[in-house]
C-alpha positions as CSV (number, residue, x, y, z in Angstrom):
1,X,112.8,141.5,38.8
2,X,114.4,138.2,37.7
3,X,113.2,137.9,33.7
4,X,114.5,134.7,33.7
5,X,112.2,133.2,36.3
6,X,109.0,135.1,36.0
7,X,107.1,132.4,37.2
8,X,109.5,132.0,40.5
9,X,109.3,135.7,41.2
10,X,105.6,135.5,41.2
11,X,105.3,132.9,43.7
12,X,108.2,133.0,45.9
13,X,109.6,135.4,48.5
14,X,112.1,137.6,47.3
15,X,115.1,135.6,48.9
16,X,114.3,132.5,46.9
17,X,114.3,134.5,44.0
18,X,117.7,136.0,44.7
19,X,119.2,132.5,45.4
20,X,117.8,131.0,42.3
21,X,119.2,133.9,40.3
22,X,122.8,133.7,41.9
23,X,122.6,129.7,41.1
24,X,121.8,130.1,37.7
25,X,124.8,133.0,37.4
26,X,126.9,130.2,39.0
27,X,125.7,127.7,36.4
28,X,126.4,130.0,33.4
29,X,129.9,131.5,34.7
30,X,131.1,128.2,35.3
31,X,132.3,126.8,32.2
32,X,133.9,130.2,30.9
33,X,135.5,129.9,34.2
34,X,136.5,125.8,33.8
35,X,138.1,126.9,29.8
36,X,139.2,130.2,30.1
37,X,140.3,131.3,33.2
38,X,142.4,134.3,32.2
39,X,139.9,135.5,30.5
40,X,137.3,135.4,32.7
41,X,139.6,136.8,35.6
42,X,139.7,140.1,33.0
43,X,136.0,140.3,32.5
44,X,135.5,140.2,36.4
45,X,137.7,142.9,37.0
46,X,136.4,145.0,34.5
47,X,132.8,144.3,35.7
48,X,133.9,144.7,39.1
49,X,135.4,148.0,38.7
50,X,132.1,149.3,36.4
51,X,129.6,148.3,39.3
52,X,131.4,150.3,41.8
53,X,131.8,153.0,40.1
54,X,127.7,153.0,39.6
55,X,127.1,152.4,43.1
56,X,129.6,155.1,43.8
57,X,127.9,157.5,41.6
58,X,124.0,156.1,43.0
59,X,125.2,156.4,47.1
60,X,126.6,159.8,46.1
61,X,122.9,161.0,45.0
62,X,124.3,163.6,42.4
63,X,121.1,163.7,40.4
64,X,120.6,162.8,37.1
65,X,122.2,158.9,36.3
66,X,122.2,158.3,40.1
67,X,118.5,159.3,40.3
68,X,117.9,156.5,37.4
69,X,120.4,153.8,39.0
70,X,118.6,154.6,41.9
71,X,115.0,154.0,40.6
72,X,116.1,150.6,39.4
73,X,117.8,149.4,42.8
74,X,114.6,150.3,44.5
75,X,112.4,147.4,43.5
76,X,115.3,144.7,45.0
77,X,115.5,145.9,48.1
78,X,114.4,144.5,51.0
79,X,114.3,144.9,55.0
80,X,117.9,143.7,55.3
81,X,119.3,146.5,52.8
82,X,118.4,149.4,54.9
83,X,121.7,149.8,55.6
């Protein structure tokens, strides 16, 4: 869930939840962004290329890690993920 907003998540539908997390990641990317541009293009890519090599590994369902990475997508998905 969203630790940050516990009392949100309780309350709210799961979309509102997902928007207010996205606005606070927004907020808190914004000024390394606004300083530090270079930098931050570096920690996106980096980031970028770690996430899809986890969802790689999780779609592939090789057991093991993708089980676990599995496990912990489960609880955020909703009726529009069924892909």
């Amino acid at each position: 869930g969203l630790a940050a907003l516990p009392w949100l998540e309780a309350r709210a539908p799961r979309i509102v939840v997902r928007k207010a997390f996205h606005i606070i990641a927004s907020l808190l990317f914004f000024p390394g962004q606004a300083h530090q541009p270079e930098t931050m293009r570096l920690a996106y890519a980096a980031s970028f290329a770690l996430l899809v090599t986890l969802e790689l590994y999780r779609a592939a369902r090789l057991g093991g890690l993708s089980d676990h990475l599995q496990r912990l997508v489960d609880p955020l998905l909703d009726e529009r993920d069924g892909g």
